[in-house]
C-alpha positions as CSV (number, residue, x, y, z in Angstrom):
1,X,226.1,-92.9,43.6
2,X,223.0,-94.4,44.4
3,X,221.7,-91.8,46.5
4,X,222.5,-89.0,44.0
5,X,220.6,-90.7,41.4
6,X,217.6,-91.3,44.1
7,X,218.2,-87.7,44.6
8,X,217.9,-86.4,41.0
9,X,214.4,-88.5,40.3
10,X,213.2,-87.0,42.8
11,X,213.7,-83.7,42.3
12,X,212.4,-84.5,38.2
13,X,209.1,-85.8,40.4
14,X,208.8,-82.7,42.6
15,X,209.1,-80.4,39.7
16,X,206.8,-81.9,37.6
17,X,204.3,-81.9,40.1
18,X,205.2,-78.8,40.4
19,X,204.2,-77.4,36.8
20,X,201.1,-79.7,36.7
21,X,199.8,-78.0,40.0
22,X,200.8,-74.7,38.5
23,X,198.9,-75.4,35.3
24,X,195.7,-77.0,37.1
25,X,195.4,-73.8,38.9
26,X,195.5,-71.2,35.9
27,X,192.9,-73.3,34.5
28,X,190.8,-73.1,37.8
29,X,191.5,-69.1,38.2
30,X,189.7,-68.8,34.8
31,X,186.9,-70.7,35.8
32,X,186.6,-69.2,39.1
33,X,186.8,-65.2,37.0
34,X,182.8,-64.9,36.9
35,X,182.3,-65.9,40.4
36,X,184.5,-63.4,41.9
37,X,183.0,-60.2,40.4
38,X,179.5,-61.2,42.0
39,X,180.8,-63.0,45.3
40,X,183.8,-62.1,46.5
41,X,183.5,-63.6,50.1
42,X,182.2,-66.8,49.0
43,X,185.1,-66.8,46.3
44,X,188.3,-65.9,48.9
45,X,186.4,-68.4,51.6
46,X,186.4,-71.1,48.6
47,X,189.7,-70.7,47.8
48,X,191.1,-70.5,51.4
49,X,189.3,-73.9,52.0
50,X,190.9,-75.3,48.9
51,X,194.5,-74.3,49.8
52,X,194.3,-75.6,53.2
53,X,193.3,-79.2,51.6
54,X,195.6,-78.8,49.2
55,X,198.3,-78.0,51.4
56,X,197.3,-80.9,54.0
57,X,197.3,-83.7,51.6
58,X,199.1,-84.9,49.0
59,X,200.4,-83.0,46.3
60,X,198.3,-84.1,43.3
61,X,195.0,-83.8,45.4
62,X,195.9,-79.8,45.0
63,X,193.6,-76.8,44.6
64,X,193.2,-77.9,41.1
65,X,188.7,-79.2,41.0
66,X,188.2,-77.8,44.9
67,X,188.2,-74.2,43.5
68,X,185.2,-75.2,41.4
69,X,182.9,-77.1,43.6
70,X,183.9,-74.7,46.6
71,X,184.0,-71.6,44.6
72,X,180.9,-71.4,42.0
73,X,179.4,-74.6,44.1
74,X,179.5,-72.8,47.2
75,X,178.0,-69.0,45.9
76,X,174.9,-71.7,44.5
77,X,174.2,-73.4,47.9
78,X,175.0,-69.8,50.0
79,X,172.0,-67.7,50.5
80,X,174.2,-64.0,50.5
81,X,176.3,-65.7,47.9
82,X,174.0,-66.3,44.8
83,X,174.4,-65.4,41.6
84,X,172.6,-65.8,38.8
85,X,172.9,-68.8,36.2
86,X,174.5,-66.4,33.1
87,X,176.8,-65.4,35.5
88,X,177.9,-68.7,36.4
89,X,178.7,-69.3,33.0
90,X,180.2,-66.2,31.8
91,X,177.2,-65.5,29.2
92,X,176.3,-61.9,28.5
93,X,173.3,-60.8,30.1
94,X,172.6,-57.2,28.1
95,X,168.9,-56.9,26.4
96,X,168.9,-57.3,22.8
97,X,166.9,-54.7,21.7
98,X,163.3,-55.4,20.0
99,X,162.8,-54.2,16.5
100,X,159.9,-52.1,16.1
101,X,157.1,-53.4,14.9
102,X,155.6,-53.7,11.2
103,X,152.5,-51.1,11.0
104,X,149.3,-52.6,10.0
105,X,148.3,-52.5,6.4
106,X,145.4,-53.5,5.5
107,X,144.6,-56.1,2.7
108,X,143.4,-55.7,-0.5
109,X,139.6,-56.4,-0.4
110,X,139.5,-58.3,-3.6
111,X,142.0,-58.8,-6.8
112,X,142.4,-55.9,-7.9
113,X,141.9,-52.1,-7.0
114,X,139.0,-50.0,-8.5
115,X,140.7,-46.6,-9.4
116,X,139.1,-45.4,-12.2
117,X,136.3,-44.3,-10.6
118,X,138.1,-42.5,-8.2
119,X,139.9,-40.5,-10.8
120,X,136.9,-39.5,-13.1
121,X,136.3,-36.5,-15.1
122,X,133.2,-35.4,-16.1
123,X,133.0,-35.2,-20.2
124,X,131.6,-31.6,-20.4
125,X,128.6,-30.3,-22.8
126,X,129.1,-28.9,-25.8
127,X,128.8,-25.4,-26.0
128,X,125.4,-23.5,-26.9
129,X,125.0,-20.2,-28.5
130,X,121.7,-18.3,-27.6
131,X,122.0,-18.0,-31.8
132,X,121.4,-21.3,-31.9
133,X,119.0,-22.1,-29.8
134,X,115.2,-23.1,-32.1
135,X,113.6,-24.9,-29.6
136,X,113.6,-24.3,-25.5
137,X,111.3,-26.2,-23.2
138,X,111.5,-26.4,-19.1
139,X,110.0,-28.9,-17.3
140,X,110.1,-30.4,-13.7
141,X,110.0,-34.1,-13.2
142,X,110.1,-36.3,-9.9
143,X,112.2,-39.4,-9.6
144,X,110.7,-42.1,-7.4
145,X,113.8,-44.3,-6.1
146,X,111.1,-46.9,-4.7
147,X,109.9,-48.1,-8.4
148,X,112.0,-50.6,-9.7
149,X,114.5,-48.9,-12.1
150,X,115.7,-46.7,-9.5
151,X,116.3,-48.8,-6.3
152,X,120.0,-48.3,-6.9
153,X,119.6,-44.9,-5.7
154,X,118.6,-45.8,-2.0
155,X,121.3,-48.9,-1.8
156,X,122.6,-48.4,1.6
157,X,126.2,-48.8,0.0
158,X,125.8,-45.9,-2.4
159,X,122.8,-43.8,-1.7
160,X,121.9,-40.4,-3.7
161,X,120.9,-38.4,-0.3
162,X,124.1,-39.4,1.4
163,X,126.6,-38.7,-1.5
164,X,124.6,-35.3,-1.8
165,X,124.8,-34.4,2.4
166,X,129.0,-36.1,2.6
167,X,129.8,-33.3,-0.5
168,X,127.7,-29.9,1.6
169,X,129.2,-31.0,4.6
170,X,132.8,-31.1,3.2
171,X,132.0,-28.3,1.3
172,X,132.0,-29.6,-2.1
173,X,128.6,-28.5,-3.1
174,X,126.3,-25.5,-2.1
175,X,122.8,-26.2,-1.0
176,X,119.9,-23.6,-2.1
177,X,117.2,-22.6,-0.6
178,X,113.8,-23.3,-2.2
179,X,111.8,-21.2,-0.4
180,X,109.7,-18.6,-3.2
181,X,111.3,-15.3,-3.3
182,X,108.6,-12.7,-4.4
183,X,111.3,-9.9,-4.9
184,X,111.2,-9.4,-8.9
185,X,115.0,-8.3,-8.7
186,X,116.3,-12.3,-7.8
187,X,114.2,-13.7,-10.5
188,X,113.4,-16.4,-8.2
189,X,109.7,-16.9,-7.8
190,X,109.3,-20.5,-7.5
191,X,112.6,-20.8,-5.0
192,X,114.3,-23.2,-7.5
193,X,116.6,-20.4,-9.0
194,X,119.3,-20.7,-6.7
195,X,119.5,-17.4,-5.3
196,X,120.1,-17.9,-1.5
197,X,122.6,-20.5,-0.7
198,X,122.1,-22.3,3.1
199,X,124.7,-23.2,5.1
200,X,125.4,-27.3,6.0
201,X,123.8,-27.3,9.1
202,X,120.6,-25.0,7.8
203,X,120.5,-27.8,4.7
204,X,120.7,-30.8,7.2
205,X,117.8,-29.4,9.3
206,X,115.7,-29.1,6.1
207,X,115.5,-32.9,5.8
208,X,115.7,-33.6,9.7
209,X,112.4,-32.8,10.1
210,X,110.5,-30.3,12.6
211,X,111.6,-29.7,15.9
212,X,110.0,-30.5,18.9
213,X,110.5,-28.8,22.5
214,X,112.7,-30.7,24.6
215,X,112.2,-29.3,28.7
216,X,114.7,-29.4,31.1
217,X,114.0,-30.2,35.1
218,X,115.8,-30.1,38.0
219,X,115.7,-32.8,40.9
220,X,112.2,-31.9,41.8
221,X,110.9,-32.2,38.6
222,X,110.5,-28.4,37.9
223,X,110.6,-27.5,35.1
224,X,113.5,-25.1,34.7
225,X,113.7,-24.3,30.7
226,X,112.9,-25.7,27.2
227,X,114.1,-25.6,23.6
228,X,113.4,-26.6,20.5
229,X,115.5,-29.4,19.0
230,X,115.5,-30.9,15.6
231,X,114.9,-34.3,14.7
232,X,117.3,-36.9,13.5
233,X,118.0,-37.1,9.9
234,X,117.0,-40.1,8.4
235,X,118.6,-41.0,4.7
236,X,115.9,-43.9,4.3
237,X,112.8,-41.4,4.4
238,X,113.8,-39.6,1.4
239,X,112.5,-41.4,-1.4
240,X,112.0,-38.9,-3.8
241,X,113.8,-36.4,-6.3
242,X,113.1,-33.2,-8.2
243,X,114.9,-32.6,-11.6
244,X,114.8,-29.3,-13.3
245,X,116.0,-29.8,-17.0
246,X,116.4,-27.9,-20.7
247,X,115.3,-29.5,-23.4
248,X,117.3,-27.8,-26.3
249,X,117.4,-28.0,-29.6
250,X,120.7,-26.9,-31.1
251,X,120.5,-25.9,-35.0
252,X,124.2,-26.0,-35.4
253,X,124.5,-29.5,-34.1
254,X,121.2,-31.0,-35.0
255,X,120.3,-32.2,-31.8
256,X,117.5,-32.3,-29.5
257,X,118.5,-32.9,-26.1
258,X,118.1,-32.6,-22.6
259,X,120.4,-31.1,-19.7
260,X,119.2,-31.4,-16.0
261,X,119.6,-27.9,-14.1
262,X,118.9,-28.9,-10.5
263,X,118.0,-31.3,-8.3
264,X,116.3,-31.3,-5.1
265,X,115.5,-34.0,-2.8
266,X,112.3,-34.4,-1.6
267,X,110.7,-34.7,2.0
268,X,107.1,-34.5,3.5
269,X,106.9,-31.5,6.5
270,X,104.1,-33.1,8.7
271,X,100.8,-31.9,8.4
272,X,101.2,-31.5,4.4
273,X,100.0,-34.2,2.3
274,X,102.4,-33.3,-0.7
275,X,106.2,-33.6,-1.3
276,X,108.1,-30.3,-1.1
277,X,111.8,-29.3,-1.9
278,X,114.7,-29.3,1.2
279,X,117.3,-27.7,-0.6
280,X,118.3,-27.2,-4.5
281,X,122.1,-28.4,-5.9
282,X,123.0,-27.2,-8.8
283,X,123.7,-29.7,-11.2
284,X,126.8,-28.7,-13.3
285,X,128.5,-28.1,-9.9
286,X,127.4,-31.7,-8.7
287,X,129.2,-33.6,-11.7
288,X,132.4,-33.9,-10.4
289,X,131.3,-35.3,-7.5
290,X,128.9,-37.6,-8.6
291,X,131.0,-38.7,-11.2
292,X,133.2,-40.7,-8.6
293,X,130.5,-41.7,-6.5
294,X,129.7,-45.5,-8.0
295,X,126.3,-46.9,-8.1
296,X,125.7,-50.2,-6.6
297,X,123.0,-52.5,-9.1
298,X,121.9,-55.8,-7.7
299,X,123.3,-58.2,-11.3
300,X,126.7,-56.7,-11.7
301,X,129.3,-55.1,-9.6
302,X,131.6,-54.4,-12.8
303,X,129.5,-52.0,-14.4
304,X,131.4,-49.2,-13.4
305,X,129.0,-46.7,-14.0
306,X,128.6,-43.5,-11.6
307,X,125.8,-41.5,-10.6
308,X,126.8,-38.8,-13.4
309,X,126.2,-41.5,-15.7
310,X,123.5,-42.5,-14.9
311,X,122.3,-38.6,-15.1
312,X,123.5,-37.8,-18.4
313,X,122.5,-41.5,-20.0
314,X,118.9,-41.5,-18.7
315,X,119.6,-44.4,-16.5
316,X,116.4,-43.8,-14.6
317,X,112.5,-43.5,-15.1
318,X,110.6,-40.5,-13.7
319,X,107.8,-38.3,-14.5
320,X,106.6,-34.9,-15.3
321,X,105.1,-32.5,-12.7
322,X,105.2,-29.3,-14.7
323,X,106.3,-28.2,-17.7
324,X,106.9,-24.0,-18.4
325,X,103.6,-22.5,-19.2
326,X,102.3,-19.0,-19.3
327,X,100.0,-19.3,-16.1
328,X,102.7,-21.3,-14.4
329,X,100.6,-23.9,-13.3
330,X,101.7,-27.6,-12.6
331,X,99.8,-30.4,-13.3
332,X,98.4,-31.3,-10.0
333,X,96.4,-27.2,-10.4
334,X,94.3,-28.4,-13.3
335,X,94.5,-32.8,-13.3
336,X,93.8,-34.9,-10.9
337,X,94.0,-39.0,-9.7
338,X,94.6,-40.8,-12.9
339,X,94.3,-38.1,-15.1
340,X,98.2,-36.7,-13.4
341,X,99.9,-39.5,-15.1
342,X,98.2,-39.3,-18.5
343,X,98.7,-35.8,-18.6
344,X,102.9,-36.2,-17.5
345,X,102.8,-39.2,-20.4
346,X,101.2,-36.4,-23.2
347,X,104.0,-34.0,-22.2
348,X,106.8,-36.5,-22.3
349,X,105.3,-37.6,-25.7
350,X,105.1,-34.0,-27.2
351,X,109.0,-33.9,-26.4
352,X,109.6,-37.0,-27.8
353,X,107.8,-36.5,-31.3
354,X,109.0,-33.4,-31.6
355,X,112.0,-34.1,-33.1
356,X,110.7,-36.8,-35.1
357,X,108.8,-34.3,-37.0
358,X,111.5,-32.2,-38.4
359,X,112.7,-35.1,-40.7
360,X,111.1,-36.2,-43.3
361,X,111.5,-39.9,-44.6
């Protein structure tokens, strides 16, 4: 009786070390999953190890921790045998994939946008019938951007020349040619009645300057050819502009005003002493584009105004060169020194009084 019961707890013992060796090693065949896909020697070599020990000692010094120090322990240590750290631990080693990356935008230089200048429209003139029409006077006057009321016109922000050569060279504007044309079929004596137009790069020469010959050697200092090439174009050395206006005097409206034709800017060929013309824009064309072209002042940069503005408000000081005449003449053919600026004063002041005397008070 005795023996039977010896007999029985035994065999409870045996089988529960039985299922606690069986459940030690799933555990361990989980951990060891990872190290068998990258080293299987080192894996079948652990395990062989471990079963020998486990089968050589007792039974609950079993197969159970010697999987993991000889299995994932031993591909470590082993030089043909090692894996890398994720895959020790099972973690998924597939790139996450970068978002692209946010294009540059630029900030806004300041608080708040200026847009209305950019979407200007010119306020047109009023119409004019040859009916109409009492009074008609031409005259020519020269704007000096140096004297004090102009200097906006040569800021190097916003300068008159270079809103004048961005527009030919897009396109935008025509350039004349101001050379006289004696042929009595183009009306065009004095050059300014824009009757040959010049092509961008024929108008950027005008102000560049003259040429100067430009030889070409070879390596013993031959020379081998030469050619004329023009001079640089420099926007500061143009500090002067010719106006061509109307002054009208409408009997419908009443009103005495005056509407610019042309301008031209100035340059001085060498060898001359006096300014002449490069090219002639024609001024009714040029109001759309100077009319979103902002002028840069030196006490406000609110003030919103544009270079039409400033054109059809008399934003600027000049003076008379010539005014239409029956010999044609300017003012420099019969005045000279001091006697030029009275004379360009007496003309302005003519205009000015004219009106003034058709009123009576």
């Amino acid at each position: 009786m005795c023996y039977q019961l010896i007999n029985t707890d035994m065999k409870k013992n045996l089988l529960t070390i039985l299922l606690c060796v069986l459940c030690i090693g799933a555990f361990a065949q989980k951990g060891k999953a990872p190290a068998k896909k990258s080293t299987g020697t080192a894996a079948k070599k652990s395990t062989g190890t471990a079963a020998k020990k486990g089968s050589s000692t007792a039974g609950k010094k079993t197969t159970g921790t010697k999987p993991k120090a000889g299995g994932a322990g031993g591909a470590i240590k082993g030089g043909a045998g090692q894996v890398p750290q994720q895959a020790q631990t099972g973690a998924d080693t597939t790139k996450v994939p970068q978002l692209p990356t946010k294009p540059f935008e630029r900030p806004l230089d300041g608080y708040f946008k200026k847009s209305s200048i950019l979407t200007a429209r010119v306020t047109p003139y009023q119409p004019v019938r040859e009916a109409d029409v009492a009074m008609l006077k031409r005259v020519w006057e020269e704007i000096d951007i140096r004297e004090k009321m102009n200097t906006y016109m040569g800021s190097p922000k916003a300068r008159l020349i270079d809103v004048f050569m961005n527009a030919i060279a897009a396109g935008e504007l025509t350039a004349y040619d101001p050379t006289p044309n004696p042929n009595p079929a183009d009306n065009d004596p004095d050059g300014d009645a824009f009757s040959k137009p010049l092509k961008p790069g024929e108008a950027k020469m005008k102000l560049a300057g003259d040429s100067t010959p430009v030889t070409v050697r070879d390596k013993d200092n031959n020379i081998v050819s030469s050619k004329m090439v023009a001079a640089e174009f420099n926007a500061d050395s143009i500090v002067r502009f010719r106006i061509k206006e109307d002054w009208i005097f409408d009997k419908q409206r009443s009103v005495w005003e005056p509407r610019i034709i042309g301008i031209a800017p100035l340059y001085k060929p060498s060898g001359v002493a006096d300014y002449t013309a490069a090219f002639w824009i024609y001024f009714p064309e040029a109001r759309q584009v100077l009319a979103t072209k902002e002028i840069v002042v030196k006490d406000n940069d609110a003030t919103g105004l544009s270079y039409d503005d400033i054109f059809m408000k008399r934003i600027f000081t000049s003076y008379i060169v010539k005014e239409s005449n029956n010999k044609n003449e300017r003012i420099k053919d019969y005045a000279q020194g001091i006697d030029r600026l009275y004379e360009a004063q007496r003309i302005k002041k003519e205009l000015m009084n004219w009106e003034l005397d058709l009123w009576q008070y």
